[in-house]
N, C-alpha and C positions, 0 to 999 in steps of 0.2 A: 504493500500500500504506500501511496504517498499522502500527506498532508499537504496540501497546496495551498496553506494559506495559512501562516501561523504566525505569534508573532515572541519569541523566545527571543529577542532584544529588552523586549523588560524586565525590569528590575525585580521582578516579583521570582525571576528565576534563575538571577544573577547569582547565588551562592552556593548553587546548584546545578549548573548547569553542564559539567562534566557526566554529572549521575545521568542526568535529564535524555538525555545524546545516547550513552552507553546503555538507555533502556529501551529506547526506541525497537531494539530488532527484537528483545523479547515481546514484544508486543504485532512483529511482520510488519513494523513501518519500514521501509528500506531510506525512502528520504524525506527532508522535509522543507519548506520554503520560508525564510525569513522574508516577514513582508517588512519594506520599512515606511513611512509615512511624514519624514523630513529629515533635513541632511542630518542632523544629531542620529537619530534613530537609522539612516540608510548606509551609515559609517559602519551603526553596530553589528547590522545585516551580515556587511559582507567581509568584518572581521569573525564574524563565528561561522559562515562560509569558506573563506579563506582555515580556520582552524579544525573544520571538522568536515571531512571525505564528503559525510551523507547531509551536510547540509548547502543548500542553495541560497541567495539572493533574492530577492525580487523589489526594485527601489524607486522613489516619488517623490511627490509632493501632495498629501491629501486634500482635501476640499479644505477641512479643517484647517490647515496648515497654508492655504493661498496667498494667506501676506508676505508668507515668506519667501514667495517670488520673486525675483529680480533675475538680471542677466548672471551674474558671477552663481547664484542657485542652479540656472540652467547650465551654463558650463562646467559646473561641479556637478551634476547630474548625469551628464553628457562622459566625463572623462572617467569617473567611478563605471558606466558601462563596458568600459575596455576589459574590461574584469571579466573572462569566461564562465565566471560560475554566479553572475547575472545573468536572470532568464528574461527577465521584462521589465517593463516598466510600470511601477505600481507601487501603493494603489491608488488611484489618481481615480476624478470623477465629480460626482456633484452628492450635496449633502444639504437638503431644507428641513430637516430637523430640529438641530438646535439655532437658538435663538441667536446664540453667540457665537456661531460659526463667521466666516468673512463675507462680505457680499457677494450676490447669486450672480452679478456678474465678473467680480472679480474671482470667483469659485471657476467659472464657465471657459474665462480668459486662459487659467492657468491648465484647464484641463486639453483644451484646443492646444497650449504650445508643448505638451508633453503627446498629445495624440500625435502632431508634425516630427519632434523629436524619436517617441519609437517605430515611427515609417522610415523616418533619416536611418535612424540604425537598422532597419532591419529584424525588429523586435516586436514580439506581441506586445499589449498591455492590458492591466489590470483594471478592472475597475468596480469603485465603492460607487453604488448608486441609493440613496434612501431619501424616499419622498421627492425625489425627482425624473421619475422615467422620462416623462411624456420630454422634457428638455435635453435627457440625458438622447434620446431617439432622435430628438433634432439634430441634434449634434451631431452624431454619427450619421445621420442623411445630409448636414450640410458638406461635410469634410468627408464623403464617404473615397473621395479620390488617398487621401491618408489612410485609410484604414482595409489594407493589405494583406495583413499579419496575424490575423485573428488576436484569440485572447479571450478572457475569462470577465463573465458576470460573476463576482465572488459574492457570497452570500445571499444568494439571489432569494428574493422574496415576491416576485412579482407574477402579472400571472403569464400564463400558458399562450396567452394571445404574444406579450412579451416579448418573452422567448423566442417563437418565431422570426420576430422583427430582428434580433441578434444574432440568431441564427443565421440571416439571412447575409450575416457578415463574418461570417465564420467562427463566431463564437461559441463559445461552450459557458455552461453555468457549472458553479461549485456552490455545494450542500454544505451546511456545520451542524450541530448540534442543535440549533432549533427546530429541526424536522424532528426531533426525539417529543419534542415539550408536548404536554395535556393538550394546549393552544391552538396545534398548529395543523387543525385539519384542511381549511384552504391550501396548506403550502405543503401539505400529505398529497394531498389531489393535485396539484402541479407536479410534485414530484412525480406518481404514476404515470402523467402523461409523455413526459418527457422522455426520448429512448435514453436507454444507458447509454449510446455514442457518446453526448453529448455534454454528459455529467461527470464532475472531479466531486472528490471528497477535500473534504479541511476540517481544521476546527477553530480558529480566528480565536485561538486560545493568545490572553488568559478568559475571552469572552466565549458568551455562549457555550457555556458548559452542559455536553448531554446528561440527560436521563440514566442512570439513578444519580451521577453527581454534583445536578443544579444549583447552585447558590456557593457549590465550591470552583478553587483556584483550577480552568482548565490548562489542559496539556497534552502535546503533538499525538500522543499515543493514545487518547482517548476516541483519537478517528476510527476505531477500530467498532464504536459502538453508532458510529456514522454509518460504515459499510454495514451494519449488521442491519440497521432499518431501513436500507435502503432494500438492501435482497428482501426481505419482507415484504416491502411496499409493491417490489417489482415481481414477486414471486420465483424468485435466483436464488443461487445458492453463494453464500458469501465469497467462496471464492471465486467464480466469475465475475462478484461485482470485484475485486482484490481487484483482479486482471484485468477488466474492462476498466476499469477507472484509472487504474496504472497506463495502460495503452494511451490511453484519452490523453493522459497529463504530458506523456512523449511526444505526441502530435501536435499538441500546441505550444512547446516550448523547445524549438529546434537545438540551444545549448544543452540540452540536459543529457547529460553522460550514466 
């Protein structure tokens, strides 16, 4: 299995994080993706990338994080790619949510010059969408000449109609731990429709912790209770979805060794 989206740059895992790594394969994670969401946090990425075989990159500027735009961000951005074991660019997107996020244009700007950036490279990207589809689809229809590469809806909660529309760009959607929760029967019923092609597993730990261990600290190898509700949902057996979703994650991230 891979986790495709985690984020073991935090601190929360900092004093631990040798155990954290060397548990991984007891669990049949083989690797896993540091996401990072500003250059402090995409430094950290791709130094525990750099320090451990089974881990990956994946680096940004989040919505959250837009102010921190400028040129010298985009150029540190840009040369931190040179790094082989960066797979995309991420996680980058729009975010109307919180109240105190930065503005939806300046959220939308920064998202446009990282969409142009991982076409320059040659790179998929990631992208956080919450409470912004309908703009996030603009986007990707106005600049659809950038977006070549595919790349993942990570945590995708939207619906089925959605999907489509990304699909339609050669993306793929990744599942976390909220497909486990009491809550989450609309996002049960997207999952079933969707084929397994098209789906990665994660856990956007330390969030979104599955069932049975909600309200505690998650982590990479908990993906494991990711795959097991998804073979449920889809009536498979775990380890095809192991496999299928393993294949899936090699197909859209052309660096991944």
């Amino acid at each position: 299995m891979i986790d495709t989206h985690c984020h073991i740059g935090e601190d929360v895992y900092k004093q631990n994080i040798d155990e954290l790594v060397s548990t991984l394969q007891k669990y049949d994670v083989d690797k896993v993706f540091c996401v990072g969401y500003s250059t402090d946090m995409n430094n950290r990425c791709i130094s525990l990338a750099n320090k451990y075989e089974n881990v990956y990159a994946i680096i940004g500027i989040h919505p959250s994080e837009a102010n921190e735009w400028n040129d010298q961000t985009r150029n540190t951005l840009e040369k931190m790619c040179e790094n082989k074991k960066v797979l995309a660019i991420g996680e980058i997107g729009l975010d109307y949510h919180f109240d105190d996020c930065p503005s939806r244009e300046q959220q939308k700007l920064v998202f446009v010059e990282q969409i142009k950036l991982a076409y320059k490279l040659h790179l998929p990207f990631v992208v956080h969408c919450r409470d912004a589809v309908k703009d996030v689809l603009d986007i990707f229809n106005e600049y659809s000449e950038y977006i070549t590469n595919g790349g993942v809806i990570h945590c995708f909660g939207e619906s089925f109609e959605s999907y489509k529309q990304f699909a339609k760009y050669g993306f793929k959607v990744s599942f976390g731990g909220a497909i486990t929760f009491k809550n989450a029967n609309r996002l049960v019923e997207v999952v079933k429709n969707i084929p397994i092609d098209d789906i990665l597993l994660e856990t956007d730990c330390p969030y979104l912790t599955p069932v049975p261990y909600r309200g505690q600290t998650n982590y990479p190898y908990y993906v494991y209770l990711v795959a097991d509700k998804i073979a449920e949902l889809k009536n498979m057996s775990v380890d095809q979805v192991k496999k299928i979703t393993t294949d899936n994650a090699y197909k859209v991230f052309g660096r991944l060794k």
